[in-house]
C-alpha positions as CSV (number, residue, x, y, z in Angstrom):
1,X,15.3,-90.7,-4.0
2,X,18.1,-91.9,-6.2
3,X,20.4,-89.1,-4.0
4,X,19.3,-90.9,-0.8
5,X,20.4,-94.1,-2.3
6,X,23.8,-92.8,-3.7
7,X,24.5,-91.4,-0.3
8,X,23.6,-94.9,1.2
9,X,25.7,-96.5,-1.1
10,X,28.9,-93.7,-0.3
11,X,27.9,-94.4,3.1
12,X,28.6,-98.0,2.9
13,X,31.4,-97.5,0.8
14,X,33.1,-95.4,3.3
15,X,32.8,-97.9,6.4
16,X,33.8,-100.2,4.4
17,X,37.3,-98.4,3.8
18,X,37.3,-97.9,6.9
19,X,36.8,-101.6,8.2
20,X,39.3,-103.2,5.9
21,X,41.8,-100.5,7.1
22,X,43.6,-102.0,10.4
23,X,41.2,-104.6,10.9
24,X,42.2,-107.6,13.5
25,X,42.4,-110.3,11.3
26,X,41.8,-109.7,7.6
27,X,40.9,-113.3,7.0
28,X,37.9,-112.8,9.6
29,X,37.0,-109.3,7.9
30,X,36.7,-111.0,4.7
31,X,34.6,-113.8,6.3
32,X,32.3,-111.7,8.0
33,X,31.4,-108.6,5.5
34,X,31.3,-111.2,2.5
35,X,27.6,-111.0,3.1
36,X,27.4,-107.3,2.3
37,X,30.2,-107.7,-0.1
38,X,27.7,-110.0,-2.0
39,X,24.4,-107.6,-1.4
40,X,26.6,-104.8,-3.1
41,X,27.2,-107.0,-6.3
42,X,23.3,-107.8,-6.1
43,X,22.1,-104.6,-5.8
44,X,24.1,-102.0,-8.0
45,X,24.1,-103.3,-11.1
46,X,20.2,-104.1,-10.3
47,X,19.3,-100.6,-9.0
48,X,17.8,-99.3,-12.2
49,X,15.6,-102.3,-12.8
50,X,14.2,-103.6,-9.8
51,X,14.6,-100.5,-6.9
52,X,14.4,-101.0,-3.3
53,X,12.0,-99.5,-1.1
54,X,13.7,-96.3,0.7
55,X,13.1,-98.6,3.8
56,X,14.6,-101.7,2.7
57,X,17.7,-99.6,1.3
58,X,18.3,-98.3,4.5
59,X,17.9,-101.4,6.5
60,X,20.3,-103.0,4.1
61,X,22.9,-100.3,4.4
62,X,22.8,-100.3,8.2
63,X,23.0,-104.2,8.4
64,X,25.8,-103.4,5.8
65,X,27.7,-101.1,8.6
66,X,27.0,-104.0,11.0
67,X,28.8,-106.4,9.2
68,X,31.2,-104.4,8.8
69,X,31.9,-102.9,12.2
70,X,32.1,-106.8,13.2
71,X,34.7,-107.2,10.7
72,X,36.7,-104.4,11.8
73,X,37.2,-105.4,15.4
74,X,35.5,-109.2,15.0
75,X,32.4,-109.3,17.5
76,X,33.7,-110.6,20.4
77,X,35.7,-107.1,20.6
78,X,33.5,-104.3,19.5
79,X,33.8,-101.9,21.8
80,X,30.5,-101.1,21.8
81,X,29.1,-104.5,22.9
82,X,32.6,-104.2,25.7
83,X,30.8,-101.2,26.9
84,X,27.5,-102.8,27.4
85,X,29.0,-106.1,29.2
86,X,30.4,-103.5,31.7
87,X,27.5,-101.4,32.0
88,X,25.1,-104.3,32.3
89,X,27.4,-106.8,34.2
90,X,27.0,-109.4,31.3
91,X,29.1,-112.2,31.2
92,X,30.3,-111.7,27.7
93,X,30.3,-109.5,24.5
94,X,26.6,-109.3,22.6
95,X,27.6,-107.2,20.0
96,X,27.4,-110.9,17.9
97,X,23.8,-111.2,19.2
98,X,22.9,-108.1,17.9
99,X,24.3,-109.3,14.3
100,X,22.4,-112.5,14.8
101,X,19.1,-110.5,15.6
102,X,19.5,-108.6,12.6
103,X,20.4,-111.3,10.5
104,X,16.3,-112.1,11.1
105,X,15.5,-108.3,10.8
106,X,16.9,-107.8,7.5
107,X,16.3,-110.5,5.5
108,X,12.4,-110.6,6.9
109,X,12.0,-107.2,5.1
110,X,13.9,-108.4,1.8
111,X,12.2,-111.6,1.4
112,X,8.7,-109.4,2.0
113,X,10.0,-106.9,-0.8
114,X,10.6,-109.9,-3.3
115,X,7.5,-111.9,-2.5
116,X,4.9,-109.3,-2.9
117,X,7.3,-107.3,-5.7
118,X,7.1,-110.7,-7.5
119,X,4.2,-112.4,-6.9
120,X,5.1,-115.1,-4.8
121,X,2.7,-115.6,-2.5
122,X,-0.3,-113.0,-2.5
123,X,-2.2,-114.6,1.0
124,X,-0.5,-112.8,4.0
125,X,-0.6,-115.5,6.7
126,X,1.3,-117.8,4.3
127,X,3.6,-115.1,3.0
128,X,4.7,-114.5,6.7
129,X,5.0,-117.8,7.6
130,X,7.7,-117.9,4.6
131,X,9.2,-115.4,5.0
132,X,9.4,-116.4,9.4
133,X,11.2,-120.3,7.8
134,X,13.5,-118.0,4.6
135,X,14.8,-116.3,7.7
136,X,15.5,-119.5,9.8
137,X,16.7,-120.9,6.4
138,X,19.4,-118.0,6.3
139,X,20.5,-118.4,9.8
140,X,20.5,-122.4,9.7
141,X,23.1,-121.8,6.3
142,X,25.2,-119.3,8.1
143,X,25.9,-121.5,11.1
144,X,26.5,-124.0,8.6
145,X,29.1,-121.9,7.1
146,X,30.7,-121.4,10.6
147,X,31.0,-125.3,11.6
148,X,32.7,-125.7,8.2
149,X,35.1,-122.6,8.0
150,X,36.1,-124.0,11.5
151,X,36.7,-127.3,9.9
152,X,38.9,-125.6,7.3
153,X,40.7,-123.3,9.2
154,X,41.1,-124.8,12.8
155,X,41.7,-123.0,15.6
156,X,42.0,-120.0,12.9
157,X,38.5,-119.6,13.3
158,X,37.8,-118.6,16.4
159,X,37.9,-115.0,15.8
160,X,34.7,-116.0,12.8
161,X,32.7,-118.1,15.4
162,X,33.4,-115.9,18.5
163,X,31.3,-118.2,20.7
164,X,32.9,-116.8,23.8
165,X,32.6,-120.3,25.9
166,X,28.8,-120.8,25.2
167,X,27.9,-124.0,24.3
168,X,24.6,-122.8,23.0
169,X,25.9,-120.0,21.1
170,X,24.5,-122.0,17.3
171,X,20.7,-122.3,19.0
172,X,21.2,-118.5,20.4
173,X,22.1,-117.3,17.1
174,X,19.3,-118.9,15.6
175,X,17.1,-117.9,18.1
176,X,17.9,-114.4,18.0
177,X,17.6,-114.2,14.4
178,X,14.0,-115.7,14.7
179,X,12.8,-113.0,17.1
180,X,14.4,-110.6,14.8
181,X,12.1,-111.7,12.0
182,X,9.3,-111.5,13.7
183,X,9.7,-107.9,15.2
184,X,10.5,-106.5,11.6
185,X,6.8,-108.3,10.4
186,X,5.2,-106.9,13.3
187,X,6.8,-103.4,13.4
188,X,7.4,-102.4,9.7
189,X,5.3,-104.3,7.6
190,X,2.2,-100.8,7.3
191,X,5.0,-98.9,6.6
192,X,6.4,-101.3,4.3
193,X,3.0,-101.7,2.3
194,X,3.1,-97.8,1.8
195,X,6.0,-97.7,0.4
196,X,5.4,-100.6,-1.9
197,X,2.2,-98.8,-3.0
198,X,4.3,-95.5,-3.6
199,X,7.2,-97.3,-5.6
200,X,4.3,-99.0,-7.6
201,X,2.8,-95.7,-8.5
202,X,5.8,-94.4,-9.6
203,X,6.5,-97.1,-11.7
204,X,3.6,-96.8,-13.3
205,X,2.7,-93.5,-13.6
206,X,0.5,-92.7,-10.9
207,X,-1.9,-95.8,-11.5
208,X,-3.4,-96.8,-8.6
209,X,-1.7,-99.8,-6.9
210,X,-3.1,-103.2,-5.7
211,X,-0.9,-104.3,-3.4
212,X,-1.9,-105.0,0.1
């Protein structure tokens, strides 16, 4: 397991590299993969301590390769969401969208990991409801962090906010991050649990776990 997560981490690493390399405006880069920037200096010097759920680790790394294909080409011009505008007949680039939904879909599954890991809340309608208003929480702060980079930086930050012309693109975000939550508790939380149970175990010797 440790060699799944060192490759996750080269893995990262690597698109990383890759993104800062040639990106379209370093200033946006640095705006947009700050978040995973920050995960990293969570996470590593943490690893030994308090390990992630295989799951969790990978979800993390592949919102970490989000972010950072984002910052590479800033979301309005990913060439992947370009190629699904066409396909589709969209009006504009949803490669943001995508960001947005899995800036629900991540964090759901981290703030699970942390409340049960820690005790925070043992019932699991409250824990979900939680973990549904920590996600909303996240996305309300980021859109925050938008409306005042644009304050800073002017017209300089249109690359960051890459609304496109929608005037509803702070509620869509939002949105989309909601639903996001929602489908990782409704898709990945069994899985989750035996994975908790497992890492328990291992922690402990074997013992038999209690968690849900």
């Amino acid at each position: 397991m440790r060699f799944y997560r060192l490759s996750l981490l080269v893995a990262v690493f690597v698109v990383l590299v890759w993104s800062a390399i040639g990106a379209f405006d370093q200033v946006t880069w640095l705006l947009e993969v700050a978040p995973a920037l920050i995960g990293l200096a969570i996470i590593i010097p943490t690893h030994r301590r308090f390990p992630l759920t295989p799951l969790l680790s990978t979800l993390v790394a592949l919102h970490m390769v989000l972010l950072a294909v984002g910052g590479h080409y800033t979301y309005a011009r990913v060439p992947l969401g370009d190629w699904f505008r066409d396909w589709l007949h969209l009006s504009r680039n949803h490669y943001d969208r995508l960001g947005h939904f899995a800036q629900g879909f991540v964090p759901a599954m981290i703030a699970r990991e942390l409340f049960i890991r820690l005790g925070v809340v043992s019932k699991r309608g409250w824990r979900n409801f939680l973990i549904i208003n920590t996600c909303l929480a996240i996305s309300a702060t980021y859109e925050l962090f938008e409306w005042f980079t644009a304050l800073i930086l002017g017209q300089k930050s249109d690359e960051f906010l890459g609304t496109q012309g929608d005037p509803w693109d702070t509620q869509s975000d939002m949105f989309c991050a909601l639903v996001g939550a929602f489908t990782a508790l409704a898709l990945l939380s069994k899985w989750h649990d035996t994975q908790l149970r497992r890492l328990s175990q291992q922690a402990a010797g074997a013992t038999p776990s209690v968690l849900p």
